[in-house]
C-alpha positions as CSV (number, residue, x, y, z in Angstrom):
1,X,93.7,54.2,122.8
2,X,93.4,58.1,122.2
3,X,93.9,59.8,118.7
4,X,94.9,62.9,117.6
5,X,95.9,65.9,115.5
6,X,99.1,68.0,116.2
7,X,97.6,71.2,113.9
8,X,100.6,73.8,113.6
9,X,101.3,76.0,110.6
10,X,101.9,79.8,110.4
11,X,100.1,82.8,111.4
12,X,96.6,82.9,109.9
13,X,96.9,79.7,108.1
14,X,93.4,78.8,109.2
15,X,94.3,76.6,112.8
16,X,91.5,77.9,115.0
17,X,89.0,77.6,111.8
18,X,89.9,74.1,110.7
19,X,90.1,72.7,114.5
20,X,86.2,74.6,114.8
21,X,84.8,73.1,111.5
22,X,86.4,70.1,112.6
23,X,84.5,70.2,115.8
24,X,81.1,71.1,113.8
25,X,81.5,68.6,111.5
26,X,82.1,65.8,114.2
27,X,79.5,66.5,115.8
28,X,77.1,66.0,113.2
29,X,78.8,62.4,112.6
30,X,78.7,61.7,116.4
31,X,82.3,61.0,116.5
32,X,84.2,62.3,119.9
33,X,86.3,64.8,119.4
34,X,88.1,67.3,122.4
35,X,90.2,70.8,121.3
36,X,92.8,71.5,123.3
37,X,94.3,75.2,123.0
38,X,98.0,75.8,123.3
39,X,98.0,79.0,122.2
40,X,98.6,80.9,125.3
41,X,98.0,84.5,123.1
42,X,94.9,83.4,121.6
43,X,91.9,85.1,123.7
44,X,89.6,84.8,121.4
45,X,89.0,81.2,121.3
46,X,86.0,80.3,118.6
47,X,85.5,76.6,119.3
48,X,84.6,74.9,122.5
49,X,88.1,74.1,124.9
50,X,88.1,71.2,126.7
51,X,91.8,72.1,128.4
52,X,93.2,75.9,127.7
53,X,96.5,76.4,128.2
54,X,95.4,79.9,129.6
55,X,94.4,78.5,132.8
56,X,97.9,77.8,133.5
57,X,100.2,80.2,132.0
58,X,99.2,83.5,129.4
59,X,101.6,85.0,127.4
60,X,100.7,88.4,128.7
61,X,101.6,87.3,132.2
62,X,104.7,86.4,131.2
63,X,105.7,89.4,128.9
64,X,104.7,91.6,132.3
65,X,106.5,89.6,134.5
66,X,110.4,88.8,132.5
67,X,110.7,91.2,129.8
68,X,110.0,89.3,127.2
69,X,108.9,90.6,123.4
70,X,105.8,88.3,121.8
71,X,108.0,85.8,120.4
72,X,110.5,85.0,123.6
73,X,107.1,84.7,125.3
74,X,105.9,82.3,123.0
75,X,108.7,80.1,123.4
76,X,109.0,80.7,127.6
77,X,105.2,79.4,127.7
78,X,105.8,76.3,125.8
79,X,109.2,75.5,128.0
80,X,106.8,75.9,131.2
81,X,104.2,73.7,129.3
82,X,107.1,70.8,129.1
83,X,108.4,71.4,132.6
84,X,104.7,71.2,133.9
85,X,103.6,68.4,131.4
86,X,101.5,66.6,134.5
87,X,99.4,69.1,134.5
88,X,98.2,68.4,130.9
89,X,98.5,65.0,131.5
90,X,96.0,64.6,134.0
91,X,93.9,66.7,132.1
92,X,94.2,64.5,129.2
93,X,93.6,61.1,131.4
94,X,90.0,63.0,132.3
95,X,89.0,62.7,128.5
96,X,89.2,59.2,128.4
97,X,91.0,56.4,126.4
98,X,88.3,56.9,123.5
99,X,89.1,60.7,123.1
100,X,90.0,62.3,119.4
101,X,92.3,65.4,120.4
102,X,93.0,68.1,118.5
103,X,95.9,70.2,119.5
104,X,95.9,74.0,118.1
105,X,99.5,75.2,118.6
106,X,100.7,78.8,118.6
107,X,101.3,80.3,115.1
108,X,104.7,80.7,115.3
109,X,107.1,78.3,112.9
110,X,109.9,77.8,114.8
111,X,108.0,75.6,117.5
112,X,107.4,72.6,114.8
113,X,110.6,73.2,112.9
114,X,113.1,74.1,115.5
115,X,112.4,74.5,118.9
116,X,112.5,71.2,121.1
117,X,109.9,71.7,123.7
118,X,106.9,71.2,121.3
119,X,109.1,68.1,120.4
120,X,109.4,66.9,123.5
121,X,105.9,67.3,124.5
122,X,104.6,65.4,121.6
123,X,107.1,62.5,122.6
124,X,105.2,62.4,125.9
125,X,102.4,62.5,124.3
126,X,103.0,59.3,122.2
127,X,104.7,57.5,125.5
128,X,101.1,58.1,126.9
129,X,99.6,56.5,124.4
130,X,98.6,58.6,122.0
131,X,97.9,58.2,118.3
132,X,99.5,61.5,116.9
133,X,99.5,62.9,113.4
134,X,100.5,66.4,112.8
135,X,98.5,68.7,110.4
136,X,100.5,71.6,109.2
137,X,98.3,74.5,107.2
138,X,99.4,76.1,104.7
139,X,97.8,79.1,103.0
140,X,97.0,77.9,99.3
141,X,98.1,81.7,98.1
142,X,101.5,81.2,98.4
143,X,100.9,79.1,95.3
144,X,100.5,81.6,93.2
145,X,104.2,82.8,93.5
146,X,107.0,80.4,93.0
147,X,109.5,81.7,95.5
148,X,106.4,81.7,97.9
149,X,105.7,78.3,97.2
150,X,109.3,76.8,97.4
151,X,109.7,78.7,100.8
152,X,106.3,76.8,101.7
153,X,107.9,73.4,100.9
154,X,111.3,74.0,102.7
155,X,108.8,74.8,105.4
156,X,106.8,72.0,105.4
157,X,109.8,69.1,105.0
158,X,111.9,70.7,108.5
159,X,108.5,70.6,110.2
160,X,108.2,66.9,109.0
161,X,111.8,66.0,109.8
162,X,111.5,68.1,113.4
163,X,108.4,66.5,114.7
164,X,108.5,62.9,113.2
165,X,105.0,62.3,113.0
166,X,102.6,61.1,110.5
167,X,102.3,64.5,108.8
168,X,99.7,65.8,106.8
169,X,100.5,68.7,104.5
170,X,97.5,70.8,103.7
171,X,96.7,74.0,101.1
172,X,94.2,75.4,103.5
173,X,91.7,78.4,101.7
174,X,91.8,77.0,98.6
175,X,88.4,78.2,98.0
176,X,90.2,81.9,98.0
177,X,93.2,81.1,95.5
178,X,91.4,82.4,92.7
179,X,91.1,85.9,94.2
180,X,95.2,85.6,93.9
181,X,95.1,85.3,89.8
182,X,96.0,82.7,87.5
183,X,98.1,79.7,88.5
184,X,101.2,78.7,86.3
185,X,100.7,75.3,86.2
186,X,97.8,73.1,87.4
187,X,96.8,72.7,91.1
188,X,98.2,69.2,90.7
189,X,101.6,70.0,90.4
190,X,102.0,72.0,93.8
191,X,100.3,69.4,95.5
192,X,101.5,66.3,94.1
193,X,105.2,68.4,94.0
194,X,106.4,67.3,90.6
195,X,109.0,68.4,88.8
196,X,110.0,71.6,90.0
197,X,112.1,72.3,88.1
198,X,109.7,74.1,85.7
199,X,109.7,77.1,88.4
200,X,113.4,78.3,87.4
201,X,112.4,80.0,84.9
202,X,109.8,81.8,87.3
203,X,111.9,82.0,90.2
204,X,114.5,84.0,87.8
205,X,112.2,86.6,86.7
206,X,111.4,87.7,90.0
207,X,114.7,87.3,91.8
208,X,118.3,88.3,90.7
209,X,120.7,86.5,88.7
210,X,123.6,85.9,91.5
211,X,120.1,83.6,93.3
212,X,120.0,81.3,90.4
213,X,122.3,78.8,92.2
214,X,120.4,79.2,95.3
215,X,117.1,78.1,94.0
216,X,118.2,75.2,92.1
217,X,119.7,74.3,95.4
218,X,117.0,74.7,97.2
219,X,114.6,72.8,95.2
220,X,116.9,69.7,94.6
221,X,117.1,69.5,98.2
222,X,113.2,69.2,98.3
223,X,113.0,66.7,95.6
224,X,116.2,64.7,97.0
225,X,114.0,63.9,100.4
226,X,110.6,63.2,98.2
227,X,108.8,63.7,101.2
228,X,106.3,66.9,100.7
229,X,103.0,66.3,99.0
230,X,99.9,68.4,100.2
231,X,96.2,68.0,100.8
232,X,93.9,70.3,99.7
233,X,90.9,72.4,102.3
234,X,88.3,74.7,101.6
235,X,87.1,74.6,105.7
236,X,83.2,75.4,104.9
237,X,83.1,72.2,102.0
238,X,82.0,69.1,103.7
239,X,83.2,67.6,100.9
240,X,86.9,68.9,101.2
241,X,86.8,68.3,105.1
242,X,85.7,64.6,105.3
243,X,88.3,63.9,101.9
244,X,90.7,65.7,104.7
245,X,89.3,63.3,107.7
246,X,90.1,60.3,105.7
247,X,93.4,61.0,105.0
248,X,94.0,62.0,108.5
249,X,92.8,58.7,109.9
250,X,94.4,57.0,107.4
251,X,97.8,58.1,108.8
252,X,96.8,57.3,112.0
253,X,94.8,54.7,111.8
254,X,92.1,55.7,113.4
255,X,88.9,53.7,112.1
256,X,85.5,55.4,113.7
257,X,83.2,52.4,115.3
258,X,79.7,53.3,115.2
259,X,77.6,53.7,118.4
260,X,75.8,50.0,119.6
261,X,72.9,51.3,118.5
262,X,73.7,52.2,114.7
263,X,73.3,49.2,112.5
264,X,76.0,46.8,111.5
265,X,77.2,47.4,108.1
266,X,77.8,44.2,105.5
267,X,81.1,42.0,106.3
268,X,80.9,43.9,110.1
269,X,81.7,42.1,112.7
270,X,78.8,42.7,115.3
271,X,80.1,43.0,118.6
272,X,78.1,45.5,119.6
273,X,77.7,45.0,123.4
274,X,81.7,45.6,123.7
275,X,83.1,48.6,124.6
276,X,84.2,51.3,121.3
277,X,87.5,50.6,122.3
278,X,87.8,46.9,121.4
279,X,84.6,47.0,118.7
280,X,86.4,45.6,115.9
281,X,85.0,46.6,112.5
282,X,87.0,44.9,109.5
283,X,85.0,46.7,106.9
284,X,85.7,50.2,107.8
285,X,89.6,48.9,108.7
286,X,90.2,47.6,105.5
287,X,88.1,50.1,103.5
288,X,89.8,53.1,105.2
289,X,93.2,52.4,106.7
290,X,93.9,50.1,103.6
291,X,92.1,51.6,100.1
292,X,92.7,54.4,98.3
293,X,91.2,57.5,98.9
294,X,87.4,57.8,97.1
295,X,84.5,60.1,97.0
296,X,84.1,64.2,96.3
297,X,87.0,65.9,97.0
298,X,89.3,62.8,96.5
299,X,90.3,63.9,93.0
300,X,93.0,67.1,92.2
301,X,91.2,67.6,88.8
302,X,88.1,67.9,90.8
303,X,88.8,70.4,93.1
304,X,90.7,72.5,90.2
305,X,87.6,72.2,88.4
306,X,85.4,73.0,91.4
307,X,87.5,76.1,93.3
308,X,89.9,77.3,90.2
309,X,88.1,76.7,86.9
310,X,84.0,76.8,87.1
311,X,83.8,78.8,90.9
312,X,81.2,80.6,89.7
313,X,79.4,77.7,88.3
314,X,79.4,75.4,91.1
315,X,78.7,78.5,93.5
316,X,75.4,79.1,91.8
317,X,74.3,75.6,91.4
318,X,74.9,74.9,95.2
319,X,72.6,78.2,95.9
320,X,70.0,76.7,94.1
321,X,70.5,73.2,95.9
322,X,70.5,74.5,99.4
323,X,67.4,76.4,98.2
324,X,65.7,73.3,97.0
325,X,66.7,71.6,100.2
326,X,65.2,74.5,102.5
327,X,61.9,74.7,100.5
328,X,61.6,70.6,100.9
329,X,62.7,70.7,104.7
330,X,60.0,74.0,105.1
331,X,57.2,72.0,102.9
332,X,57.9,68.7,104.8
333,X,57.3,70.8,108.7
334,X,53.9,72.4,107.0
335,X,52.9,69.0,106.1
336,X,53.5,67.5,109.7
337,X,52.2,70.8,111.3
338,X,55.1,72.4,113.0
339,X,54.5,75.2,110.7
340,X,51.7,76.9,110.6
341,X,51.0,78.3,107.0
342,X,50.9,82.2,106.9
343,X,47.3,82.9,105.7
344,X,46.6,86.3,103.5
345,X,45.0,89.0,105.6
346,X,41.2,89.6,105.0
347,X,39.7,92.6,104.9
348,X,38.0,92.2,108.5
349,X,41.5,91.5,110.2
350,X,42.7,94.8,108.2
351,X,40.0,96.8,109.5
352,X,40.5,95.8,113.2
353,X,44.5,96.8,112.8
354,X,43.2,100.4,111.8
């Protein structure tokens, strides 16, 4: 059964980033993972493609050929993309039932709040098979201004209600948010989404009276559905993406199965000869798709402390880690002999340069 990630959000939220840290850090774990781009304006692809949307339609093709401004194009592409779904279909099939798909859709909102097409084509998708959850990025500035962040919730909850998926909301550059200035209330109140009420009194300094109704409006609405909570990122943490991995699979229910070869953890059931399909693996089920989230990154107060509070602390001490490690990873190759140690010049080799 394939698995996969429906990543939408707004322009520069960070899609193309997280879906090519996502492929990086994959790899290093050995677990499959495929990119599809449905972007058809995004030439400048940094991760590897397994299917581009390019190769059948480009929205500069079709702005040439009807007329069409940047956003009609957008939604034109992704109409053709549902009339010709066969097409990705049978690029899809090629991947195999094993696959982990990430889809990067276009940056514009209204194809996971409003428009049907990107609706419809992640019904197909789940008729096919597919295990979908969507990850919506958000950029973690808009926290820093309460009208911001109340339009970034109302965002979040119609993308929720349009796609009906298991949906991930995600503050993505939250290494950046203290560039932004202080924070009214701790990091755990945007992302848990408590009472919000505490931002009238912020929302009235910066808008006019006559929006006072509005707002209060708009943010019972949000707490009437109890439905947005967000995840936190920081793309170039491992830490912050594997908390971000778990989470994800845990909404899916995607539990990795090692390769044969790897060793069988305790209370594993070793079937190791069958195929990663139908490998079953109780431990990582029950310890994943079951328990609470644990490890670094797993804790609010953590990633406060770590991005918000002590930056500049925890940026120097991981300098001086990642120093240790390349002096110990540089001493280990001298000691086996795949470096050869840089001897001082002598005063015969200086002559012979002159």
């Amino acid at each position: 059964m394939p698995f996969g990630e429906i990543v939408c959000g707004s322009p520069g939220s960070g899609k193309s980033t997280y879906c090519y840290g996502k492929h990086q850090l994959f790899t290093a774990l050995n677990r499959p993972i495929s990119i599809v781009n449905l972007d058809p304006a995004n030439d400048s692809i940094p991760y590897p493609c397994a299917i581009d949307i390019s190769s059948l339609i480009t929205l500069q093709d079709v702005m040439d050929e009807h007329g069409l401004g940047p956003n009609g194009g957008l939604l034109y592409c992704m109409e053709y993309l549902e009339e010709n779904f066969d097409w990705l279909e049978e690029r899809l099939k090629a991947l195999g039932n094993d696959a982990y798909v990430l889809f990067d859709l276009p940056g514009q909102v209204e194809l996971s709040t409003n428009h049907e097409s990107i609706k419809r084509i992640v019904d197909k998708l789940v008729k096919n098979g597919f295990r979908l959850a969507a990850v919506h990025l958000c950029d973690a500035h808009y926290i820093t201004d309460a009208s911001k962040y109340v339009s970034v919730l109302l965002l979040s909850l119609r993308a929720m209600l349009h796609l009906e998926l298991p949906h991930i909301n995600v503050l993505s550059k939250v290494d950046l948010i203290s560039q932004y200035g202080d924070l009214d209330f701790n990091l755990d109140f945007y992302t848990e989404v408590q009472d919000l009420s505490y931002l009238e009194n912020s929302l009235s300094s910066s808008l006019p009276p006559k929006f006072a109704s509005l707002n209060m409006a708009m943010i019972s609405l949000v707490e009437d559905f109890s439905l947005v909570g967000f995840e936190t990122l920081a793309v170039e943490d491992k830490n912050s993406m594997l908390n971000l991995t778990r989470a994800i699979d845990r909404a899916t229910g995607y539990v990795f199965v090692p390769p044969p070869e790897s060793q069988v953890p305790p209370e594993a059931i070793d079937k190791s000869k069958a195929p990663p399909a139908v490998r079953p693996n109780t431990y990582a089920l029950f310890s994943s798709a079951a328990g609470p989230l644990k490890g670094p990154g797993s804790d609010i107060r953590d990633i406060q402390e770590r991005w918000i509070d002590a930056k500049e602390e925890y940026d120097a001490f991981e300098k001086r880690q990642w120093r240790k490690e390349g002096e110990m990873v540089r001493d280990e190759a001298a000691r086996t002999g795949k470096i050869r140690e840089r001897k001082q010049p002598t005063p015969e080799s200086q002559d012979m340069n002159i």
